[in-house]
C-alpha positions as CSV (number, residue, x, y, z in Angstrom):
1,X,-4.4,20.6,-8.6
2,X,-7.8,19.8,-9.8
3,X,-10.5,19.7,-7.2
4,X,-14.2,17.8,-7.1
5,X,-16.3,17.2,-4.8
6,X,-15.8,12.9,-5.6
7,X,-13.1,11.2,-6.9
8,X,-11.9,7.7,-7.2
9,X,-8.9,6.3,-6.4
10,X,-7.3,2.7,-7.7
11,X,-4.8,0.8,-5.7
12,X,-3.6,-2.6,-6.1
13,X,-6.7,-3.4,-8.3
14,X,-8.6,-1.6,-5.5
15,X,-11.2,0.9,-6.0
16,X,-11.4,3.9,-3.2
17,X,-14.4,6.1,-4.1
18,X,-15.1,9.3,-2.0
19,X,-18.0,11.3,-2.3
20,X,-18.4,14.7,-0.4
21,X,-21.2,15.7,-2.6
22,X,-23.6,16.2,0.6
23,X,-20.7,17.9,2.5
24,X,-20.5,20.7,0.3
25,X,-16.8,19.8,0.4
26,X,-14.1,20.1,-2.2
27,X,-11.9,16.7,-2.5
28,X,-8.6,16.6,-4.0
29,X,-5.6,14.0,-3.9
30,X,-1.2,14.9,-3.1
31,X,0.1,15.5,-6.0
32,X,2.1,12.2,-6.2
33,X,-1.3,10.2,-5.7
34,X,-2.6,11.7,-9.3
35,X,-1.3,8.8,-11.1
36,X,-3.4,7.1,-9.0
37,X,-6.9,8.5,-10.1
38,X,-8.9,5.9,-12.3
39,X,-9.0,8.3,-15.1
40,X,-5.5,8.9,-15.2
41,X,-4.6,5.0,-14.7
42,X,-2.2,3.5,-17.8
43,X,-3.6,1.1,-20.1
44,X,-1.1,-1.2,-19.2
45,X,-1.5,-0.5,-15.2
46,X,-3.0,-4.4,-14.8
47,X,-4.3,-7.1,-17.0
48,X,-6.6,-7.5,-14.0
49,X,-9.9,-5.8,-13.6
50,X,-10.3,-4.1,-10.6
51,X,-13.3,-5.9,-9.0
52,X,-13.5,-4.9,-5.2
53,X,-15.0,-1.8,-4.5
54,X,-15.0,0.6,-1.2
55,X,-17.1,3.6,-1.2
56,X,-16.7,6.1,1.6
57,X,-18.9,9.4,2.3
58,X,-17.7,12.5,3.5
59,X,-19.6,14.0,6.1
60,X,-19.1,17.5,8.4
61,X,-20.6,17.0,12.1
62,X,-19.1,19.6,14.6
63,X,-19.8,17.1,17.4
64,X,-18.2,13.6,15.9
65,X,-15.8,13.2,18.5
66,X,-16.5,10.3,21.0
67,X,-14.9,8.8,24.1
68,X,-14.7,5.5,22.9
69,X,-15.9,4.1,19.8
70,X,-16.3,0.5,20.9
71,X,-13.7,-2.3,21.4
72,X,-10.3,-1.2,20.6
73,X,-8.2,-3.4,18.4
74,X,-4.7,-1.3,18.3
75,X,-4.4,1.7,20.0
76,X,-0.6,3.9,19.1
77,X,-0.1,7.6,19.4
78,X,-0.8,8.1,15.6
79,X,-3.8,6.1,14.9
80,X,-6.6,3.8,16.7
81,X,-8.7,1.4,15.4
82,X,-11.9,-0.1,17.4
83,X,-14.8,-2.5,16.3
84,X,-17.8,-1.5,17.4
85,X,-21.3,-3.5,18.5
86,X,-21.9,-4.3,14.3
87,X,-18.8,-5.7,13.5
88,X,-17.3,-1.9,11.8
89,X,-14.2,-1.3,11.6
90,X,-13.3,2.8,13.2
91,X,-10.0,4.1,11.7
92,X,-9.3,7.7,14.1
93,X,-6.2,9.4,13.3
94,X,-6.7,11.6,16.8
95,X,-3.3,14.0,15.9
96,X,-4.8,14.7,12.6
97,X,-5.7,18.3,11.7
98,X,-9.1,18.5,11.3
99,X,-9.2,15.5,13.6
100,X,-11.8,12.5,11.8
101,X,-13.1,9.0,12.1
102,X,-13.8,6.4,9.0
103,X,-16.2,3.6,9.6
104,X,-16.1,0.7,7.2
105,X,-18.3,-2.2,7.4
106,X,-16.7,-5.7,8.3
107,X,-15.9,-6.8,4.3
108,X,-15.3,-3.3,3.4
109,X,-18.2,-2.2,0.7
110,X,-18.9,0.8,2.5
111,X,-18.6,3.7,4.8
112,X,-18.2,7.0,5.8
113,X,-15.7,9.5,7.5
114,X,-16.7,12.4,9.8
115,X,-14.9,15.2,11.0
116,X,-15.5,18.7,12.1
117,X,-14.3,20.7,9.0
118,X,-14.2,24.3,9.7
119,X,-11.2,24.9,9.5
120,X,-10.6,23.8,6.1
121,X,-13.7,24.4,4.8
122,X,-13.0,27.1,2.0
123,X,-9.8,24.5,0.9
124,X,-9.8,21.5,-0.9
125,X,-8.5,17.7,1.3
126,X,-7.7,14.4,1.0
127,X,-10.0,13.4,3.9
128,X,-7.7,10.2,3.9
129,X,-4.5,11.4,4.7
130,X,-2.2,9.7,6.9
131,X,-4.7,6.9,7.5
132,X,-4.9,5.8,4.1
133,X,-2.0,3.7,4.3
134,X,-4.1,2.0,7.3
135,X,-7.1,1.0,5.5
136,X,-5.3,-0.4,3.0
137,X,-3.3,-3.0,5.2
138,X,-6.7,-4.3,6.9
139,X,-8.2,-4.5,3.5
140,X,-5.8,-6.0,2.0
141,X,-5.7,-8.8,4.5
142,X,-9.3,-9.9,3.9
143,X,-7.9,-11.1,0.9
144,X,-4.7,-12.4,2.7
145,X,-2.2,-10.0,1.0
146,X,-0.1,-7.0,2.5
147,X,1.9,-4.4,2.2
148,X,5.6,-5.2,2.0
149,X,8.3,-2.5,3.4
150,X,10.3,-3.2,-0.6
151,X,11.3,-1.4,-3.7
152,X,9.6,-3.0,-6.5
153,X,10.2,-2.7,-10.5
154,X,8.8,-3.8,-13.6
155,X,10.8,-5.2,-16.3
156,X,10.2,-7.1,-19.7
157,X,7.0,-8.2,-18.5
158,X,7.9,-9.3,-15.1
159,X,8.2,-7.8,-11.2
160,X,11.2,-8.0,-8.8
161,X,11.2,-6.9,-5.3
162,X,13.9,-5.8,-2.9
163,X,13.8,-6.1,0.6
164,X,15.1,-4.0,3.5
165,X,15.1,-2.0,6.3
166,X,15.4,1.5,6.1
167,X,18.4,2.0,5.1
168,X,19.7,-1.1,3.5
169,X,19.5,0.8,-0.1
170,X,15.7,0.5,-1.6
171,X,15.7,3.8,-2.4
172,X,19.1,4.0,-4.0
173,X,18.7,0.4,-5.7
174,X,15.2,1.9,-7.6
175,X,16.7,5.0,-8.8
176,X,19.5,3.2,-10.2
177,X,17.4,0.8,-12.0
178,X,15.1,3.9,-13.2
179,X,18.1,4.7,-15.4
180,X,17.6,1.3,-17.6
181,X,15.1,2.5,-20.1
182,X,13.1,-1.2,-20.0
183,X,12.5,-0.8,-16.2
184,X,9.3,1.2,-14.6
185,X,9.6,1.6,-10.7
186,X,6.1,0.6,-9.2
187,X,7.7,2.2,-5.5
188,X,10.8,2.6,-3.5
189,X,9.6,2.2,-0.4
190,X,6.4,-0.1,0.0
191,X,5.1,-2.5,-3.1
192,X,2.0,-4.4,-2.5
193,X,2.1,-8.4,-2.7
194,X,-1.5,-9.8,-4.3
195,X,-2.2,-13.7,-5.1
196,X,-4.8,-13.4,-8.1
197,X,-6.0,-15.8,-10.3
198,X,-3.2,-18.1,-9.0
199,X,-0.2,-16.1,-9.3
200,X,1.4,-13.2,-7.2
201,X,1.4,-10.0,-8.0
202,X,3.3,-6.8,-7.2
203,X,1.6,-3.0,-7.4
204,X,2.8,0.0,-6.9
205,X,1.8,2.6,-4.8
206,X,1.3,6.3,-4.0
207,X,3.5,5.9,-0.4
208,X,6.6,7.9,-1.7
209,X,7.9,11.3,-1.9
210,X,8.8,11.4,-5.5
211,X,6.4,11.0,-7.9
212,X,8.6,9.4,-10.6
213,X,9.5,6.7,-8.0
214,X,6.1,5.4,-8.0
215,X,3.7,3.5,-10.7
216,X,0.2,2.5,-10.3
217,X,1.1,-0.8,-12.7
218,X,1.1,-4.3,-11.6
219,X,2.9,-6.9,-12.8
220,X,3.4,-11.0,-12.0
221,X,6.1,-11.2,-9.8
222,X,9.6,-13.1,-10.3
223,X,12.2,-12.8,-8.0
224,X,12.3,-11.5,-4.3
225,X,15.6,-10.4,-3.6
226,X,16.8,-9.2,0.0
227,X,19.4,-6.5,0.5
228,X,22.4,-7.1,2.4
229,X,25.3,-4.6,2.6
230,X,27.2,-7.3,4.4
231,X,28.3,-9.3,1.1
232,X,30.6,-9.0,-1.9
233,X,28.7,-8.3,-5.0
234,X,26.4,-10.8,-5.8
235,X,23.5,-13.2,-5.1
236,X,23.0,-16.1,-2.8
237,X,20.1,-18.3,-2.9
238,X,17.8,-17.9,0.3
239,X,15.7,-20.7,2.0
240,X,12.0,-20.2,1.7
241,X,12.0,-20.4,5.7
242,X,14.5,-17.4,6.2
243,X,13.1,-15.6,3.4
244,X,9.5,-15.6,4.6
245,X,11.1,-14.2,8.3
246,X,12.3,-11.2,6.4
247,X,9.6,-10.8,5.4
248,X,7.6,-10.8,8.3
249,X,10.2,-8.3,9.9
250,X,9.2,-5.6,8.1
251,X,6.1,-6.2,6.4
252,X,3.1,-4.4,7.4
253,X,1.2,-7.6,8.8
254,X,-2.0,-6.6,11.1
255,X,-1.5,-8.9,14.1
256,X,-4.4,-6.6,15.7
257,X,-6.4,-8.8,12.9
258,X,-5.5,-12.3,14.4
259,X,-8.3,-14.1,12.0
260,X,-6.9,-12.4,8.4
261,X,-3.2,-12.9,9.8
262,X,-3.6,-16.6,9.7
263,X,-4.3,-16.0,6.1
264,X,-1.8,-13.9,5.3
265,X,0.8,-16.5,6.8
266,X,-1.1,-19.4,4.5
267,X,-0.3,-16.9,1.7
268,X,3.2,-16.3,2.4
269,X,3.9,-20.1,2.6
270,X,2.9,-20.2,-1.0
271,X,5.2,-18.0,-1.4
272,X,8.1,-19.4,-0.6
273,X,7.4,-22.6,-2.5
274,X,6.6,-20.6,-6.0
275,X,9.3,-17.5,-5.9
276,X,12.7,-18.4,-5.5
277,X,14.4,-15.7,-2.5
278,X,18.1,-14.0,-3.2
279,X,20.1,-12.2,-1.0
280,X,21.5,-9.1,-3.2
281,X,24.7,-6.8,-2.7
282,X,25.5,-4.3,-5.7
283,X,28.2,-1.9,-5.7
284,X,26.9,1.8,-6.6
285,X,27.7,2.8,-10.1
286,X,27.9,-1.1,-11.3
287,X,25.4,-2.5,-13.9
288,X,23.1,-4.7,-11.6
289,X,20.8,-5.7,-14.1
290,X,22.5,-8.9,-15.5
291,X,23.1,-9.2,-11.7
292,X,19.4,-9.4,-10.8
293,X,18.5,-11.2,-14.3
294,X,20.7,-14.3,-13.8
């Protein structure tokens, strides 16, 4: 695992820059995020240039810890996010080990993360870990895209995405597809859903725990099927109205960010008038390509 002291991550056609130069600390990414580096991105990752840009510091302060970092916007066991008196965003991961904050300013240009790193100080971290994910959603919805709970491939130039909760098959469906040389899983888990220059998009991401399982490519999207275990083998046509409340049921929508949820909603309508919705059921060991192509 190569370590630096910056790196630079790209997502989605987002770029995550860290610099820990002026923490004297050394930066590295999880294996399975390597694909994810911007020097290791494929040609062929997106015909889109990446053209947003967040920058984040590194910074050591033994004292960072604060009661209250101003008004809290959702508060769970495993992560907190506040807005404080200018309008930043504070991500706090408070079970994290070493325990840090991330402030990002309002449309996400820049920022910085503090923690007290002494206990990791002679080892190399991804300062973002576990909270990551986080970011991404709320950035993501500035744009008024999100983060869908899906397995998503590539094939012959175009994306398909499949629907479910855990354990309706996401994972099983991608790694059957994997086996169709012409197919490139972008994730079996969570696929991010983009509208850019007026068409939507689906991008992998580095969310999984197998690193062939995951892409960093994007590709125009096609079909959105949903998985139901319930039917024979086949598809059904699904209503733009029921799809879309699928979709909201496991999506990773911010409703802490009432403003950018109105525009993810907007988004989604579009959605449903442009991308035709399936429901899917595929025996194991059949051929569901032609099933998924038709």
């Amino acid at each position: 695992m190569e370590t630096k002291n910056n790196l630079a991550l790209q997502i989605a056609g987002l770029n995550l820059e860290l610099d820990a130069r002026d923490s004297g600390l050394e930066l590295a990414v999880p294996f399975i995020y390597e694909k994810f580096l911007k020097g290791n991105l494929p040609f062929i990752s997106t015909a889109l240039p990446a053209k947003e840009t967040l920058s984040l510091s590194v910074q050591w302060d033994r004292q960072w810890i604060k009661k209250s970092w101003g008004t809290p916007i959702c508060l769970t066991k495993i992560w907190e996010l506040w807005l404080d008196e200018n309008g930043h965003y504070i991500f706090v991961s408070p079970r994290q080990s070493p325990p840090r904050r991330v402030k990002i300013d309002p449309v996400f240009r820049t920022g910085d993360i503090v923690g007290d790193f002494s206990s990791v100080k002679d080892k190399a971290i991804y300062p973002l870990s576990s909270i990551d994910i986080r970011i991404m959603v709320s950035w993501l919805a500035c744009f008024g895209d999100l983060i869908l709970h899906a397995a998503g491939v590539s094939l012959n130039g175009q994306g398909y995405c499949f629907i479910g909760e855990a354990g309706k098959g996401k994972s099983t469906l991608a790694s059957a597809l994997a086996k169709n040389e012409p197919v490139t899983v972008l994730g079996e888990d969570q696929v991010i859903l983009r509208y850019l220059e007026g068409q939507f998009w689906i991008f992998g991401t580095p969310w999984h725990e197998r690193i062939e399982m995951c892409s960093p490519r994007g590709i125009p999207l096609k079909k959105v099927f949903f998985l139901d275990r319930e039917m024979e083998q086949e598809t059904k046509p699904v209503s733009p109205s029921e799809g879309l409340t699928s979709i909201l049921q496991t999506a990773f929508v911010p409703y802490y960010l009432p403003d950018k949820v109105q525009m993810i909603m907007e988004r989604l309508a579009l959605l449903g008038e442009v991308i035709p919705f399936f429901r899917l059921k595929y025996k194991l060991g059949s051929d569901i390509l032609p099933l998924i192509l038709d």
